[in-house]
Steps between C-alpha positions, in 0.01 A plus 500: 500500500726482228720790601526384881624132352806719320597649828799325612510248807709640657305867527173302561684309746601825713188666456337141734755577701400863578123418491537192773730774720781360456775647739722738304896343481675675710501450863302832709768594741281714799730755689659457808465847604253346785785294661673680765837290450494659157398873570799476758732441212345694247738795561809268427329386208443825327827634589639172324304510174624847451843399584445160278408752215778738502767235527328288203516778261889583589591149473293476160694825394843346598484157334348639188765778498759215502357314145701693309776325631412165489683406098786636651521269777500171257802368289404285254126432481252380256367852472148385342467244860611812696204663354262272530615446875476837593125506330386242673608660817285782468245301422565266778476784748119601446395161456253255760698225540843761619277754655371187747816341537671896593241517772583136657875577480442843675310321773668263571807695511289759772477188679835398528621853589256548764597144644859476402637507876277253633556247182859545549522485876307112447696399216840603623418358829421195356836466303724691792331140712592297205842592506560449891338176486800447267757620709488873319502791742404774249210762457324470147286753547678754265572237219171377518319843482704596190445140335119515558429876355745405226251193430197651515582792257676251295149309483270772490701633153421168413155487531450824338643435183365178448191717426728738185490382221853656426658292727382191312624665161854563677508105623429394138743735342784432806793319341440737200556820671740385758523537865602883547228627246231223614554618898518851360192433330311351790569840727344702208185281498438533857533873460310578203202249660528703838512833322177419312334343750534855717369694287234275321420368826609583795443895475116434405405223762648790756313804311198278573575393853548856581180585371316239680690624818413828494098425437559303797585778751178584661442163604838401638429824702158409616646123590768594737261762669277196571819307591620755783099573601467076514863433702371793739165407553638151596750543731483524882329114419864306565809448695783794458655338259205507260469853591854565420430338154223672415670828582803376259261458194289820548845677487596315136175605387519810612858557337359312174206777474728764552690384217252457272513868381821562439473154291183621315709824421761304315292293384257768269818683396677210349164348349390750190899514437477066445344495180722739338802329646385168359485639166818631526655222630341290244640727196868508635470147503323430169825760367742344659401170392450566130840704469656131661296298232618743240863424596510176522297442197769708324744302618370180385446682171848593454612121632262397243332319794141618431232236493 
């Protein structure tokens, strides 16, 4: 009795927790490799993950191939704020509160790119009416297009670096390194943040995506051969133009299953390379950011600037 009352709360605590069943944290995500809609696309999907992959690792391998550069690029900093902004980049990149905010930026920018025309055709129709109603005969639709994308990347930098830290450092530090360095300063934050977000990130939620792809492949098979035996087995049951629909999405699923291979062939040639390439990527990075840190840190040193 003794020895349970030393166990600590919070361990006693978990262990009622697990005894009453208590549902584990995380949410159980089932597969969608039932859905039709997504065995159709699961081709696409594949293809794009492997594409994702590959262009996240050469990205990673430029920007971290450009630190080096970076003290060259300022005038007159406070080399020991430089430092401490370019650590807290790094850190920035890998951590929950960027990693979340990356992903709403990225969507929302999908978003606008898939909808841009429409957006633009309403909003510049809407000021081209404006203007007429004011006795102005002109088109806006060009100004307004390049005004609106301008906004919305303007914003969505915004947004992300409200959630890096190094961005608040540079806003406290501003007047102190001046308005070259601190805009200088505010480009190598995003970068450094990106850079290790790829590779601490990015890379390894699409090494695991891939692997939960490719275990998916038998039954993304079996559901579009239920599909096409289910669109068959109902037609000659409507008007012509049902028929004629029916014919039109056996044919996509028919083109989607004949994909499928070639996918599942990139697919399990790219995935036992992913780890390695993580690694890697992770190591040029680590490298490349401790040979900046070493700089800088130097340079403070020999500004007798270190903290």
């Amino acid at each position: 009795m003794n020895g349970l009352r030393a166990l600590p709360l919070a361990f006693l605590l978990a262990m009622g927790a697990v005894a009453c069943g208590a549902p584990p944290p995380e949410p159980n995500i089932a597969s969608s490799a039932t859905q039709p809609g997504y065995a159709q696309d699961y081709p696409a999907a594949m293809q794009q993950i492997v594409k994702d992959f590959g262009r996240d690792d050469d990205d990673s391998r430029t920007l971290s191939s450009g630190f080096s550069q970076y003290p060259q690029g300022l005038k007159a900093p406070d080399w020991s704020v430089v430092g401490d902004i370019h650590r807290s980049a790094d850190d920035a990149g890998r951590s929950r509160a960027y990693v979340d905010r990356t992903r709403e930026v990225t969507g929302a920018a999908a978003f606008f790119a898939a909808e841009q025309d429409e957006i633009v055709k309403k909003v510049a129709g809407s000021a081209t009416y404006a203007a007429k109603q004011k006795g102005c005969e002109a088109d806006l639709s060009g100004v307004v297009a390049k005004s609106l994308e301008d906004s919305v990347d303007k914003q969505l930098e915004k947004r992300l670096r409200e959630r890096n830290e190094a961005h608040a450092i540079i806003d406290r530090h501003r007047t102190q390194l001046g308005k070259e360095d601190a805009a200088t300063l505010e480009e190598q934050a995003d970068q450094i943040s990106r850079a290790s977000y790829l590779v601490h990130i990015a890379m390894v939620e699409e090494k695991v995506r891939l692997r939960a792809l490719l275990e998916e492949a038998e039954q993304v098979k079996k559901t579009l051969d239920d599909y096409i035996t289910r669109e068959r087995a109902s037609q000659g049951q409507g008007k012509p133009a049902d028929q004629k629909a029916s014919e039109a999405r056996i044919t996509r699923a028919q083109e989607s299953k004949a994909q499928i291979d070639s996918a599942l062939t990139q697919g399990r040639e790219m995935e036992p390379k992913m780890e390695e390439r993580i690694t890697a990527a992770q190591k040029r990075h680590a490298d490349a950011m401790t040979a900046l840190l070493a700089d800088v840190d130097k340079r403070a040193k020999d500004a007798g600037q270190k903290k």
